[in-house]
C-alpha positions in Angstrom: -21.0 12.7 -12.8 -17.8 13.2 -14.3 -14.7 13.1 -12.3 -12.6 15.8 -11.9 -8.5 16.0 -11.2 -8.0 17.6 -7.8 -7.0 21.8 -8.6 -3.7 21.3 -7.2 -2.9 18.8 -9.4 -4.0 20.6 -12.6 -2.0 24.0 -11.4 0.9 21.4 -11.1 0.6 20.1 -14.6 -0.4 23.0 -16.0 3.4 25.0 -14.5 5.2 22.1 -15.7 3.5 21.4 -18.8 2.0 23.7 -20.3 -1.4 23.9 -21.5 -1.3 21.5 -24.2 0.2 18.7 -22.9 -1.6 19.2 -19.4 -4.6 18.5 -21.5 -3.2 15.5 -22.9 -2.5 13.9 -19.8 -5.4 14.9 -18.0 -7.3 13.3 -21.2 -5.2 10.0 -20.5 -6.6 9.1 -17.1 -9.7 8.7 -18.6 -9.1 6.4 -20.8 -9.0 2.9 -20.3 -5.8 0.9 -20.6 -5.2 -2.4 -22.2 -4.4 -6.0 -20.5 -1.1 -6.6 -21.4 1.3 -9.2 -19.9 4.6 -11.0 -20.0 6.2 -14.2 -21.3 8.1 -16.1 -18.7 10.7 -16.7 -20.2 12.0 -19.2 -17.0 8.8 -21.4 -18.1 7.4 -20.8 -20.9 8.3 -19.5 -24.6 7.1 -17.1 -26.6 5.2 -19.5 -29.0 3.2 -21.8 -26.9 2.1 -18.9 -25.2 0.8 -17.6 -28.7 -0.3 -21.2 -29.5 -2.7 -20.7 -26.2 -4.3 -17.8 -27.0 -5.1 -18.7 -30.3 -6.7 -21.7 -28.7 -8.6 -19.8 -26.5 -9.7 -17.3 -29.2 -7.6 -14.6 -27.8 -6.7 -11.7 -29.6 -3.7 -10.3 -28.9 -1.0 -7.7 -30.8 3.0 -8.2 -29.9 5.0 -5.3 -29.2 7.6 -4.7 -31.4 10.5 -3.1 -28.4 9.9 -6.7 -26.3 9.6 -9.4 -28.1 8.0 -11.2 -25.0 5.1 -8.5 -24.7 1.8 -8.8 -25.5 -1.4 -6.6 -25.8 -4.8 -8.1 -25.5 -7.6 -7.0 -27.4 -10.7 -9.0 -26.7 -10.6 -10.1 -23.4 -10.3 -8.9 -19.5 -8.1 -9.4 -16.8 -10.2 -12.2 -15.8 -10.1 -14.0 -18.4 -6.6 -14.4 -18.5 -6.3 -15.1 -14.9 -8.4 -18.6 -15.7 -6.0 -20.2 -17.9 -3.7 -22.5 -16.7 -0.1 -20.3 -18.2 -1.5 -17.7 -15.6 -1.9 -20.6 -12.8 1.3 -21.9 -13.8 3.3 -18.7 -14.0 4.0 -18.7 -17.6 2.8 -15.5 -18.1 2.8 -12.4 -15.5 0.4 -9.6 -16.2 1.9 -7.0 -16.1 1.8 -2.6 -17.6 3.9 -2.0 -20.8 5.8 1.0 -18.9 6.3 -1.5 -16.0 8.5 -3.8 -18.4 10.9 -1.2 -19.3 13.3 -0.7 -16.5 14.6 -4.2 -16.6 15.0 -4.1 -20.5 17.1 -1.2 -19.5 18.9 -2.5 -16.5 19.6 -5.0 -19.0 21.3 -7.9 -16.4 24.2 -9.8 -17.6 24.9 -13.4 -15.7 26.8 -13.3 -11.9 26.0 -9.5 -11.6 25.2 -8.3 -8.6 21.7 -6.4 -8.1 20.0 -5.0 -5.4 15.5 -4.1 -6.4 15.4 -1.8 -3.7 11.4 -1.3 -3.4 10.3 -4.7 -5.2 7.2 -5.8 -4.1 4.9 -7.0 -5.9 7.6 -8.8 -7.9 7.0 -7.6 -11.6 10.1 -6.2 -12.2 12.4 -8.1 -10.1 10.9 -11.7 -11.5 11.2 -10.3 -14.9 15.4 -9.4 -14.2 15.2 -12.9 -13.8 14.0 -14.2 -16.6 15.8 -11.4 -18.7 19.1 -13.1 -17.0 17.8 -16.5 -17.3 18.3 -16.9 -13.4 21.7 -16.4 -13.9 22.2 -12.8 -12.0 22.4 -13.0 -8.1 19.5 -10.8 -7.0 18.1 -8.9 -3.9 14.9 -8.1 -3.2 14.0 -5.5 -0.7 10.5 -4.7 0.8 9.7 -3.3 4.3 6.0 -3.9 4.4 4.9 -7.7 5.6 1.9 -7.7 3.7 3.9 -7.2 0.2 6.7 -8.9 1.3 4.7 -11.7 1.2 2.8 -11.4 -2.2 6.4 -10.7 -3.3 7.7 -14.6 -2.1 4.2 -15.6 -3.5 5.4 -14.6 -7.1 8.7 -15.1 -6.8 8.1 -18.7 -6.0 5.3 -18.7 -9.0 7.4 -17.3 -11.6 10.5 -19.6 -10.7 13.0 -17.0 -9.9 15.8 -17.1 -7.4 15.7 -14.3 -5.7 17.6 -13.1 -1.9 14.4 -11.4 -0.3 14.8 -8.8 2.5 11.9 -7.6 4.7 14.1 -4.5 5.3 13.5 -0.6 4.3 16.3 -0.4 1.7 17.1 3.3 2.9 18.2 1.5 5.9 20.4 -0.9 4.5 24.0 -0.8 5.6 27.0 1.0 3.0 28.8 -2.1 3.3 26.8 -3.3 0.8 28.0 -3.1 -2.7 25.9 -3.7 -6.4 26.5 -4.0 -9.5 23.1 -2.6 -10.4 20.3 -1.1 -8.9 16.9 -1.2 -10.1 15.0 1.3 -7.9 11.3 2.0 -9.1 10.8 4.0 -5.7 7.2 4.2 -4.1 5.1 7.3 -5.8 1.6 9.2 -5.2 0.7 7.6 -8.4 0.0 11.2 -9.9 0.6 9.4 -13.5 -2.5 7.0 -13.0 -5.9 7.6 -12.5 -5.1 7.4 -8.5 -5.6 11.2 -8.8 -9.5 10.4 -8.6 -8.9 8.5 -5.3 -9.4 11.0 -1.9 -6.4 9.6 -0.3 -4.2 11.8 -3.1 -3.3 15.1 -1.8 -0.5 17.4 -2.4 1.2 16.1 0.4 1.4 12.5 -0.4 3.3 14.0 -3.4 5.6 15.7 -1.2 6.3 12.5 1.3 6.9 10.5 -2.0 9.2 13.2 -3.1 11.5 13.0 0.1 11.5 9.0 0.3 12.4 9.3 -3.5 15.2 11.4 -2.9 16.4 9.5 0.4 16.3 6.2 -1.8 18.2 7.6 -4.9 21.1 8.6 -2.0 21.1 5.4 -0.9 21.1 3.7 -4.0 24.2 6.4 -5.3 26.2 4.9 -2.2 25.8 1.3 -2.2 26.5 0.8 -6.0 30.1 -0.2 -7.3 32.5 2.7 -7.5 32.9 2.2 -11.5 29.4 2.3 -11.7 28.7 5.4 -10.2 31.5 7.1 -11.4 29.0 6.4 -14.7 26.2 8.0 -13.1 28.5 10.9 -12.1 30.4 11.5 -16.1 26.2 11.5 -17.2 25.0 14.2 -14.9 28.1 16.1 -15.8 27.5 15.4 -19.3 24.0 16.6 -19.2 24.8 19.8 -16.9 27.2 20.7 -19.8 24.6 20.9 -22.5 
């Protein structure tokens, strides 16, 4: 038997949407999504990761916005997880849309910059890399479980990260980033989660407020100059 998205959610879409582009998404959790992953850049290049695949009669497509991406084509997840640049942290699987905020973020040596929500460690590994370990990062996670897994693949991937076992809602306004890479904790309605009994109409609520709460937060501990930025854009775009 087919599954089905939950009413609420499909009302929701629908409302914000419209019928066409409900159908769309609806149509997208069904389908399944390709392996992709990362090139380490703190371990590995770009090339001998190629060179690997090809070895291993891999089939893979690059991705022409990051030149470090890669699709894969023939095999599974566990497949990949086999090969010693997996084992040795060359590579970090990882979703296309996942890669984007730090390309964005886009960290410049000796900045300052706080991932307020981190674990597992996709994102704030790949800041790393991006900087070439030269940016001064913190990592932020309140659970113990994924704080852990976090230091697992910070340690893995090489990356010199400050790691907190703190609620970053919590943390005090003395603090002050550069930057601040917040990819805040969702009900996952953009995944096929929304198939999973545990996702209800009020997990989207709760992740609405500790969204909110965190973007605050985030607002006050950045530099002044930078969010005076964030300040000119929303004025910008409430002027259009």
């Amino acid at each position: 038997m087919e599954k089905e998205v939950p009413k609420f959610l499909e009302e929701m879409l629908l409302k914000d949407y419209g019928e066409e582009l409900k159908n769309e998404i609806i149509n997208g959790y069904k389908k399944n999504k390709k392996l992709t992953f990362r090139v380490n850049t703190l371990k590995a290049n770009k090339e001998k990761i190629k060179s690997r695949l090809k070895e291993e009669n891999i089939i893979f497509k690059e991705v022409p916005w990051y030149e470090d991406a890669f699709i894969i084509e023939n095999v599974k997840e566990d497949a990949i997880r086999k090969l010693d640049i997996y084992e040795n942290g060359e590579i970090y699987l990882q979703s296309l849309s996942s890669m984007i905020p730090p390309l964005i973020l886009d960290p410049k040596a000796n900045e300052n910059i706080l991932d307020m929500a981190s674990a597992p460690g996709g994102k704030t590994t790949q800041i790393s890399a991006l900087s070439n370990n030269e940016v001064m990062i913190t990592a932020c996670e309140k659970n113990k479980i994924r704080l852990e897994r976090l230091k697992f693949n910070i340690e893995k991937q090489g990356a010199r990260v400050n790691v907190l076992m703190e609620d970053s809602r919590k943390l005090d306004n003395f603090f002050s980033f550069d930057k601040i890479l917040l990819d805040s904790p969702c009900s996952g309605s953009g995944t096929e989660n929304v198939y999973d009994k545990k996702f209800t109409k009020e997990l989207i609520e709760r992740s609405t407020k500790t969204q909110i709460e965190l973007l605050k937060k985030g607002i006050n501990i950045l530099k002044p100059r930078r969010r005076n930025n964030i300040f000119n854009l929303f004025s910008i775009k409430g002027r259009k």
